[in-house]
Backbone as JSON, one array per atom type, in Angstrom:
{
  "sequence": "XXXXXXXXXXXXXXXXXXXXXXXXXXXXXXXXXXXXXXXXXXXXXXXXXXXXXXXXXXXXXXXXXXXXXXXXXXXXXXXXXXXXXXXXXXXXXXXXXXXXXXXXXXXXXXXXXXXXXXXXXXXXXXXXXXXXXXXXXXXXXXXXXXXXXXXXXXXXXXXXXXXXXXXXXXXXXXXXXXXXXXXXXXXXXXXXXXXXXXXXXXXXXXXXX",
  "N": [[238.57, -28.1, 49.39], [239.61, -30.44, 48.09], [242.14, -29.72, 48.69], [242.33, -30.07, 51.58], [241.52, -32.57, 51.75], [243.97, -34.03, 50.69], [246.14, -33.54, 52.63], [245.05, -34.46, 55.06], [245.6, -36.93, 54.06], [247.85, -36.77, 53.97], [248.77, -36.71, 56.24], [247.42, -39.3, 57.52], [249.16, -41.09, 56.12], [251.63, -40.36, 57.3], [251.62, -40.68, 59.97], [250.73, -43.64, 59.52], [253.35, -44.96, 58.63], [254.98, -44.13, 60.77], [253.77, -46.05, 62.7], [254.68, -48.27, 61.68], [256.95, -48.3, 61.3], [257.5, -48.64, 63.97], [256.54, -51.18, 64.64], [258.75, -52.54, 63.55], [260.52, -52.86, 65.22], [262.58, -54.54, 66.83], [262.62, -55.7, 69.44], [260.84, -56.25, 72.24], [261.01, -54.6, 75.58], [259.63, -55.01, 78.94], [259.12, -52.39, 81.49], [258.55, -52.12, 84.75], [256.02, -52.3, 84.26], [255.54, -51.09, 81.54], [255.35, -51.2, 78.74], [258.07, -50.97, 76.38], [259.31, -50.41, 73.22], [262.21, -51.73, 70.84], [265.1, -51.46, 69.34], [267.83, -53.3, 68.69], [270.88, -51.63, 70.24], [270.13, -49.63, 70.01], [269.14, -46.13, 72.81], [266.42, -45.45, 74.72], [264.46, -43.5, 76.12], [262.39, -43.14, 79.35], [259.62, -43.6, 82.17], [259.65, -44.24, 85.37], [258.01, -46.33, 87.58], [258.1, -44.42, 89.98], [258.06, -41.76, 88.81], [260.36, -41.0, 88.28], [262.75, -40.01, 85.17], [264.32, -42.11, 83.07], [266.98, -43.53, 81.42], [267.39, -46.6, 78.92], [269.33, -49.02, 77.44], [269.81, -50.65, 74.94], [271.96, -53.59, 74.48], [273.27, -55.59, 71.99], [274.68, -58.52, 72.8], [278.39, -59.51, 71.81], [279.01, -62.3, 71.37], [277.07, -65.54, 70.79], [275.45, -68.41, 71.77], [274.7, -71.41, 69.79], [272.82, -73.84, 70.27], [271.96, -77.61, 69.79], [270.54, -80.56, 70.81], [272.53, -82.54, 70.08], [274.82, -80.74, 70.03], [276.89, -78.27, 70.48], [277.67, -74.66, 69.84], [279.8, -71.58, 70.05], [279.23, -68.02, 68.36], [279.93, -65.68, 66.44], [277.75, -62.68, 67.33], [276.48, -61.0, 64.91], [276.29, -62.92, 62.88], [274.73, -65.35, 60.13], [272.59, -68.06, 61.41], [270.97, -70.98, 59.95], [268.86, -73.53, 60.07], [267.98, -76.64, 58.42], [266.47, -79.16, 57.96], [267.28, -82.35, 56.05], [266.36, -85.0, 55.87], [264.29, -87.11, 57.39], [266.56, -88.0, 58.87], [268.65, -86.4, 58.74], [270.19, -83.91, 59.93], [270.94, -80.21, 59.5], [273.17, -77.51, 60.1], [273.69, -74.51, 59.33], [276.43, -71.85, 59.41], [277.47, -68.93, 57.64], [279.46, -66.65, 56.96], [279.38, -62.8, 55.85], [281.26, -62.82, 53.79], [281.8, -65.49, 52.86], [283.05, -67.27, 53.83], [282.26, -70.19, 56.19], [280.65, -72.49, 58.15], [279.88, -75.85, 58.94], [277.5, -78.09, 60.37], [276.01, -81.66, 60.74], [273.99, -83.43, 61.43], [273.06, -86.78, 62.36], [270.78, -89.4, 62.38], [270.54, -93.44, 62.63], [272.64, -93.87, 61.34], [275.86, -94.0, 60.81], [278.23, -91.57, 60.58], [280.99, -91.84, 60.51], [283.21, -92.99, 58.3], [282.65, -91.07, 56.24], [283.63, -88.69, 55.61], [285.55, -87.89, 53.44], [283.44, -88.62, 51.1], [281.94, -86.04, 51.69], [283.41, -84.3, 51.51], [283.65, -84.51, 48.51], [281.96, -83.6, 47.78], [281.38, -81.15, 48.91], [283.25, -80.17, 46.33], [282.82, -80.3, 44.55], [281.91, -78.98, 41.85], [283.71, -76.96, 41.95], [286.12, -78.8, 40.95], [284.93, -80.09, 38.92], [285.33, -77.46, 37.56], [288.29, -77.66, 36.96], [290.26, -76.99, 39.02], [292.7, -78.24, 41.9], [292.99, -80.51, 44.15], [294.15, -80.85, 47.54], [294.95, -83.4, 49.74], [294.63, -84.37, 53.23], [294.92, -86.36, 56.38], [293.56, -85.21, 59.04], [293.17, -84.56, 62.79], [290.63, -83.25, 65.02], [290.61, -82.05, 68.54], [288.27, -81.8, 70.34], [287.17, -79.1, 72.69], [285.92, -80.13, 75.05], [287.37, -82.72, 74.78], [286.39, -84.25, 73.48], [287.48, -85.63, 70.33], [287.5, -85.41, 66.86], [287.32, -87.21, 63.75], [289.04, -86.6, 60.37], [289.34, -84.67, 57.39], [291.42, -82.58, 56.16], [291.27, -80.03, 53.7], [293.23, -78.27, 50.33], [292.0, -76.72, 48.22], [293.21, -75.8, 45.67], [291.93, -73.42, 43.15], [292.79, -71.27, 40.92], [296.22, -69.63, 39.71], [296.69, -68.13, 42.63], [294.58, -68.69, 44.26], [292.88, -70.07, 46.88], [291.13, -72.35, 48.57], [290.28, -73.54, 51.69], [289.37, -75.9, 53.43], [287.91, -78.19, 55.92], [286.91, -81.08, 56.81], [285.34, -83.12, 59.59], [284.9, -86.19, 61.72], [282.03, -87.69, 63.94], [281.42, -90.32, 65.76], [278.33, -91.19, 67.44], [276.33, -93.78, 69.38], [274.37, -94.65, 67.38], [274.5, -93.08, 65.2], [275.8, -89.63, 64.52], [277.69, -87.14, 63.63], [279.13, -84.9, 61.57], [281.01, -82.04, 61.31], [281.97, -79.12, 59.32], [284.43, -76.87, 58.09], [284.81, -74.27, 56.36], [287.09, -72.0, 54.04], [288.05, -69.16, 52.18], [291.81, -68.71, 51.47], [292.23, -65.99, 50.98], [290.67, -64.47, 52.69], [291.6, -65.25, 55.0], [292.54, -63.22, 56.7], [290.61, -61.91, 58.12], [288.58, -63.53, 58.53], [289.38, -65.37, 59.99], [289.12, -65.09, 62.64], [286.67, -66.62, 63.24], [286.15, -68.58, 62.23], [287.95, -70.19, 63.88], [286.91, -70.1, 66.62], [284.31, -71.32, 66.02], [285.41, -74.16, 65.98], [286.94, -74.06, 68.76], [285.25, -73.63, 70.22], [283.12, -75.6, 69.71], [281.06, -78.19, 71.17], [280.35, -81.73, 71.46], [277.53, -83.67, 72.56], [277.73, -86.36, 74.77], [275.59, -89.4, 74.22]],
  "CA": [[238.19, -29.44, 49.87], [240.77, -31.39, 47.83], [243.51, -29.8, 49.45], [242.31, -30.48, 52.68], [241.38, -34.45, 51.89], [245.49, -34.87, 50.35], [246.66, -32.68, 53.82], [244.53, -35.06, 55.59], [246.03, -38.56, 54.07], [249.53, -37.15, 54.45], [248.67, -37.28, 57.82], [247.67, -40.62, 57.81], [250.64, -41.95, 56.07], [252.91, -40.26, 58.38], [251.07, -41.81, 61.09], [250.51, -45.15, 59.58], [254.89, -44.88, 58.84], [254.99, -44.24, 61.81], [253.85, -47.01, 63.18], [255.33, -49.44, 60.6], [258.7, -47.87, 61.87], [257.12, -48.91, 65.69], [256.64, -52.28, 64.52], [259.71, -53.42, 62.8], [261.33, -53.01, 66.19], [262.75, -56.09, 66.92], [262.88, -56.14, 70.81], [259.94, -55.26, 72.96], [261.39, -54.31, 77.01], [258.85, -54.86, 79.79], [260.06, -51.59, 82.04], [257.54, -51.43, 85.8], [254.98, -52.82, 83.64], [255.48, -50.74, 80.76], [256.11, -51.83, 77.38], [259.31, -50.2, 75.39], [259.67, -51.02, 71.84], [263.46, -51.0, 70.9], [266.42, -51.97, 68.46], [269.69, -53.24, 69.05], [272.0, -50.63, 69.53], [269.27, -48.06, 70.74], [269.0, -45.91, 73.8], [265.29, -44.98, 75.07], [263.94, -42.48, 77.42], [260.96, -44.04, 79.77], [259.66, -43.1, 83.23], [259.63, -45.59, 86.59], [257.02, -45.68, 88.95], [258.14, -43.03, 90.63], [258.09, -40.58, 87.85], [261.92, -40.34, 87.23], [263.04, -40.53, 84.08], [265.58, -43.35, 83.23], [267.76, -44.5, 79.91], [267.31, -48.19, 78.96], [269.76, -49.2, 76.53], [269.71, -52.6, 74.6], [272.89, -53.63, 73.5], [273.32, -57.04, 71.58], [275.97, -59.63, 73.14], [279.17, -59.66, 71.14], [278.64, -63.75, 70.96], [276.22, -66.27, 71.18], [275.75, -70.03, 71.76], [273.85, -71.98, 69.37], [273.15, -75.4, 70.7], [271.25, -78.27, 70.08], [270.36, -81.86, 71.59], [273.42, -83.09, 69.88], [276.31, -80.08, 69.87], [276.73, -76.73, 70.77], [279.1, -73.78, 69.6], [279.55, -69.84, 69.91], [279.81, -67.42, 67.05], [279.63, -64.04, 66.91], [275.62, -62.44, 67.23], [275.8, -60.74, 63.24], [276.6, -63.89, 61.85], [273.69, -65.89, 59.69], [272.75, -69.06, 61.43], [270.44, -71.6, 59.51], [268.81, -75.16, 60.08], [267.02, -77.42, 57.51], [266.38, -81.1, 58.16], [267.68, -82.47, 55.0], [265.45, -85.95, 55.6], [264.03, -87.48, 58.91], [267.53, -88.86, 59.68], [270.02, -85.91, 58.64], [269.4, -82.27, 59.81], [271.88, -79.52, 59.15], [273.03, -76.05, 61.07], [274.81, -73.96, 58.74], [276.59, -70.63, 59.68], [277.84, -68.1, 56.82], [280.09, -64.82, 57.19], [279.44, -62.25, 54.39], [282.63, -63.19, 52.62], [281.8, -66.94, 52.53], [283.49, -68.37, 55.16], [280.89, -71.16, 56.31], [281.17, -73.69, 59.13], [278.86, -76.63, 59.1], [277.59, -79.34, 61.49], [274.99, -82.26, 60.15], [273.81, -84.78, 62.81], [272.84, -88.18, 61.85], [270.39, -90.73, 63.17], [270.71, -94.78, 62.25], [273.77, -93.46, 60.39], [277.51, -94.06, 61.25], [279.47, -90.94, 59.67], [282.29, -92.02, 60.45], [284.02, -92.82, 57.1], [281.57, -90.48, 55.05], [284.66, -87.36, 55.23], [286.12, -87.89, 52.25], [282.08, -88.24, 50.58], [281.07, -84.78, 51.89], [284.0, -82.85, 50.65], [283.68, -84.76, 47.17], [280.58, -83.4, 47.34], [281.85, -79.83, 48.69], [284.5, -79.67, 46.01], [282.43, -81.47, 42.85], [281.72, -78.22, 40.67], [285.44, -76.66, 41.72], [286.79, -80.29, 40.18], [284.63, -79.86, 36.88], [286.19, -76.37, 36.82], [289.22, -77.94, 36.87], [290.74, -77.34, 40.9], [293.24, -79.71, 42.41], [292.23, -80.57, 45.51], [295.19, -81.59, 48.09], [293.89, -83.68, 51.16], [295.93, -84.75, 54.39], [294.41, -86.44, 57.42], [293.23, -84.49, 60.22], [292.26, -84.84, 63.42], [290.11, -82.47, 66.09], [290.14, -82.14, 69.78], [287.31, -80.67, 70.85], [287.36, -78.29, 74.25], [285.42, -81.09, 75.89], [287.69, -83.72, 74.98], [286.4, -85.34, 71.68], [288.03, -86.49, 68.89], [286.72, -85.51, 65.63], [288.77, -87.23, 62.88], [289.08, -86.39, 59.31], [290.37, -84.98, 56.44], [292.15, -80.89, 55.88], [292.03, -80.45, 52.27], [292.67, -77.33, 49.98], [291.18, -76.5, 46.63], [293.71, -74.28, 44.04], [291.14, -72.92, 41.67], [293.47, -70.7, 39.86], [297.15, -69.64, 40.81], [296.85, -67.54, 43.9], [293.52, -68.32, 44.99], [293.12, -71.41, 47.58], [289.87, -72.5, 49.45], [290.67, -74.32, 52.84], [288.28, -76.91, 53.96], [288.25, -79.18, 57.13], [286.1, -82.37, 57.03], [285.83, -84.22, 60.57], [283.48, -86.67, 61.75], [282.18, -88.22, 65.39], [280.44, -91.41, 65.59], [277.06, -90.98, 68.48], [274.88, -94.43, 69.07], [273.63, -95.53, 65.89], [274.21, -91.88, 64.42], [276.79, -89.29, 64.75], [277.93, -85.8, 63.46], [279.82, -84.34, 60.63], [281.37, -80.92, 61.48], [282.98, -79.01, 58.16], [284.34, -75.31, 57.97], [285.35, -73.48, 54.45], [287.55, -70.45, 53.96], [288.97, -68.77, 51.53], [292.7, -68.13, 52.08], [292.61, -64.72, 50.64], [290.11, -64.21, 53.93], [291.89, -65.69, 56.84], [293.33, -62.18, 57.98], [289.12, -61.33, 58.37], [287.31, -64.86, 58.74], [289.95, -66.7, 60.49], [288.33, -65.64, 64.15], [285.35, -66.69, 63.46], [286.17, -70.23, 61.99], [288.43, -70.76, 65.26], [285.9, -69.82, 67.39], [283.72, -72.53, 65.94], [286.51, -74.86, 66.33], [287.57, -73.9, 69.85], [283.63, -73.96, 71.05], [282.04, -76.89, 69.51], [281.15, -79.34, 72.09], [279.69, -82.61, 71.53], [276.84, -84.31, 73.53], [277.69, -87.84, 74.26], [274.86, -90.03, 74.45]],
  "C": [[239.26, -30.46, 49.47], [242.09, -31.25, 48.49], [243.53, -30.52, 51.28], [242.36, -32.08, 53.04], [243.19, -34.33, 51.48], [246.08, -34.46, 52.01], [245.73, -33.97, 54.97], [245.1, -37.22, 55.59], [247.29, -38.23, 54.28], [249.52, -37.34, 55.73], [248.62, -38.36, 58.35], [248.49, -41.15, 57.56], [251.36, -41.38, 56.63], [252.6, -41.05, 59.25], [251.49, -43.46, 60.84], [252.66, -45.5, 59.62], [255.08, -45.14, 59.86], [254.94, -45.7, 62.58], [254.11, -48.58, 62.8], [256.9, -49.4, 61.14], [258.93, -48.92, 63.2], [257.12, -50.33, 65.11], [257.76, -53.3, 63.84], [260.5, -53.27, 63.83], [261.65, -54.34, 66.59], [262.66, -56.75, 68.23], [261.33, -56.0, 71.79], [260.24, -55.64, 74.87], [259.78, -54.28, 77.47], [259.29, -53.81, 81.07], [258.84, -51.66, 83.48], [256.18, -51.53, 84.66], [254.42, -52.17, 81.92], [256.22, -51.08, 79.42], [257.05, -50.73, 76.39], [259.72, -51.24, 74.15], [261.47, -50.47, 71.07], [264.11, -51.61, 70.17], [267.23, -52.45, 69.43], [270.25, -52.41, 69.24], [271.48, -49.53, 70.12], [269.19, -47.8, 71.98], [267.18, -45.41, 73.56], [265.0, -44.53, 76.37], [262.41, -43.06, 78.12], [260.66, -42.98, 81.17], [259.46, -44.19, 84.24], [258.55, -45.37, 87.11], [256.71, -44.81, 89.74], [258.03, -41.46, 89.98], [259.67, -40.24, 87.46], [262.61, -40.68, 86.09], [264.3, -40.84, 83.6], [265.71, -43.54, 81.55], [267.49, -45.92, 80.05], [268.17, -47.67, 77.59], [270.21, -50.79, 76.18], [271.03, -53.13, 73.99], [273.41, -55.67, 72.77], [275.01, -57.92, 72.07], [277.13, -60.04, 71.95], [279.0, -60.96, 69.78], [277.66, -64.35, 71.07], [276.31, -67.6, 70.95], [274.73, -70.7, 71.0], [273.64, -73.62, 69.91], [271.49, -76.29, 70.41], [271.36, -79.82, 71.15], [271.93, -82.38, 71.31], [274.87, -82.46, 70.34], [275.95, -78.55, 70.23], [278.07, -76.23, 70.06], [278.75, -72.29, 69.63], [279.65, -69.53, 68.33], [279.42, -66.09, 67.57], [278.0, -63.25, 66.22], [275.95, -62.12, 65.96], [275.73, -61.72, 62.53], [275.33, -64.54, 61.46], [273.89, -67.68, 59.95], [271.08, -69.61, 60.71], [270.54, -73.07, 59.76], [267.79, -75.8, 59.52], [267.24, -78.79, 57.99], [265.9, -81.66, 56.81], [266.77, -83.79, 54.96], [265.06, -85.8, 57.25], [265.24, -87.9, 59.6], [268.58, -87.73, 60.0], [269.23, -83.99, 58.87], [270.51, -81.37, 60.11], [272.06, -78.15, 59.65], [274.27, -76.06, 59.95], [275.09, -72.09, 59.3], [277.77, -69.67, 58.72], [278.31, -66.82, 57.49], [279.54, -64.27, 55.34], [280.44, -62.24, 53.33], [282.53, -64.53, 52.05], [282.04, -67.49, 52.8], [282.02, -69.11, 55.43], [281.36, -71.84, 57.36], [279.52, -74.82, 59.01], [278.39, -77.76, 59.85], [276.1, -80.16, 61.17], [274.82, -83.27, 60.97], [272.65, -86.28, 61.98], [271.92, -89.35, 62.9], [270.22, -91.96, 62.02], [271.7, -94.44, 60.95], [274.46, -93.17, 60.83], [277.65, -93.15, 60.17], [280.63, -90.99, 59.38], [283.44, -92.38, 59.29], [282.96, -92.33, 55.52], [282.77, -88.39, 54.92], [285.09, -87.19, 53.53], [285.02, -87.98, 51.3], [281.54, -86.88, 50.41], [282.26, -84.11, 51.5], [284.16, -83.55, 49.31], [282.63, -84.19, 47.13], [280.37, -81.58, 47.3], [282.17, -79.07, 47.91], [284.02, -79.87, 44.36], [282.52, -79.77, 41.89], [282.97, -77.36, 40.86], [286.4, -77.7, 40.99], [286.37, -79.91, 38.73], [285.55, -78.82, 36.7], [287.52, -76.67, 36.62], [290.78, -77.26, 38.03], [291.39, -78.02, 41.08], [292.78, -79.32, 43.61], [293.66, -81.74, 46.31], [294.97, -81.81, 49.38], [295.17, -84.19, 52.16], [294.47, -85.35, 55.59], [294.3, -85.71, 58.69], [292.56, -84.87, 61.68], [291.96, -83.52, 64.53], [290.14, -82.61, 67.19], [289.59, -81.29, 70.57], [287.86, -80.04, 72.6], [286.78, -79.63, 74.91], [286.01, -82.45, 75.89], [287.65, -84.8, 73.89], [287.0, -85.37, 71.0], [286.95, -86.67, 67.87], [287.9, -85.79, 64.61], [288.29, -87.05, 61.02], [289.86, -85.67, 58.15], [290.7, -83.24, 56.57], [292.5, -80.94, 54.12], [292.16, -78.65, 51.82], [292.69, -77.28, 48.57], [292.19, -75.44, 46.09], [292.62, -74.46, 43.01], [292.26, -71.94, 41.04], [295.19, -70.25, 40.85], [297.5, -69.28, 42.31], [295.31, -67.53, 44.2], [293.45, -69.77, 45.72], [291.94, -71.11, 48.46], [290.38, -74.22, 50.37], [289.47, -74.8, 53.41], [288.78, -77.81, 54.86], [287.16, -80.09, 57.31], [285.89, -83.05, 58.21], [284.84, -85.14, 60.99], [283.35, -87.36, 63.48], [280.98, -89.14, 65.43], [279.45, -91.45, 67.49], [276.63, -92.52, 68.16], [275.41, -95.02, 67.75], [273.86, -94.24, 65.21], [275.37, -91.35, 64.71], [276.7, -87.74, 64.37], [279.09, -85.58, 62.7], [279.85, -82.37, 60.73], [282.56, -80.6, 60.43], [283.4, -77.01, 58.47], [285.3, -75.28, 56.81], [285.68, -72.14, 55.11], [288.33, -70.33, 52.72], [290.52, -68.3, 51.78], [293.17, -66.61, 51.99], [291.43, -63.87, 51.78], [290.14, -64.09, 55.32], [292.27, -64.65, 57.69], [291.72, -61.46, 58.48], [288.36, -62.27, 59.26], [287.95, -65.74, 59.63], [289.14, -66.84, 62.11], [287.39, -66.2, 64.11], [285.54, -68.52, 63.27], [286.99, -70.86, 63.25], [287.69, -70.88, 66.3], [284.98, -70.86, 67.29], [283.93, -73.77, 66.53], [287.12, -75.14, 68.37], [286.17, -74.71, 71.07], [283.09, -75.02, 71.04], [282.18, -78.22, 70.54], [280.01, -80.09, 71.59], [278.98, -83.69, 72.25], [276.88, -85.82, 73.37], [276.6, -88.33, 74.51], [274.84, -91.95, 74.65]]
}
């Protein structure tokens, strides 16, 4: 009897696995009215209406466009995008590579950014300064694909002899509000991270209003 009740729950936890597996699928295909549960990346075997049986395969888009009301930009689909709304006025899209590259874009209502560059990378750069960092800035300016003019500052951070963190500050005054677009790299990254921070760069378009 006992063997039969344990022989009986391994059954269920295969099963229930099972369908823990089925549910962490991330996609679900509508195929001729039939539902296919599927990954990224995966091929699946189905049948049509007619009975012949067909491949579906899902494959995730290289890039993608994140956009809001204010700005848009590509990046590439693995990358980690995030957005917090830092008060009611200031709300923030950040996008991280696994090395640490970052690009950032913070939109502003009843708030001119326009000479707040040189603020947000003191603010970037504050606990590389305590450590004792120089930080060497130059004026910069952006011209977006669409034509804008983002202006600000190109600075880079020596933390120790051969290590250098490259930062780009720029800013674009909207209205009564505006937009602060920043991207960070390490330079011991750029032969990895550099497409990705150009790509930002190349894409970002800003909605005039």
């Amino acid at each position: 009897m006992r063997i039969a009740t344990i022989f009986c729950l391994t059954l269920l936890l295969y099963h229930t696995g099972s369908l823990r597996a089925e549910e962490m699928k991330d996609f679900m295909l509508t195929i001729d009215g039939q539902e296919l549960s599927i990954n990224a990346g995966e091929t699946v075997k189905t049948k049509n209406k007619t009975g012949t049986e067909i491949e579906i395969t899902l494959k995730r888009s290289e890039f993608s466009t994140y956009s809001e009301d204010a700005f848009s930009f590509q990046h590439r689909s693995d990358l980690s995008i995030s957005a917090t709304n830092i008060s009611d006025d200031i709300r923030q899209i950040l996008m991280t590579s696994a090395l640490g590259s970052m690009a950032i874009v913070q939109t502003y209502k009843n708030l001119n950014p326009k000479s707040m560059a040189q603020f947000m990378l003191d603010q970037l750069t504050e606990d590389d300064v305590k450590a004792g960092a120089k930080v060497k800035t130059k004026p910069t300016t952006r011209t977006l694909s669409d034509g804008t003019e983002m202006n600000g500052l190109a600075a880079t951070v020596k933390l120790r002899a051969k290590s250098e963190v490259l930062f780009e500050v720029v800013t674009y005054a909207v209205g009564d509000g505006g937009l602060i677009a920043i991207s960070r790299i390490d330079a011991e990254y750029v032969e990895g991270d550099q497409p990705i921070i150009d790509r930002f760069w190349k894409t970002l378009k800003v909605t005039k209003q």
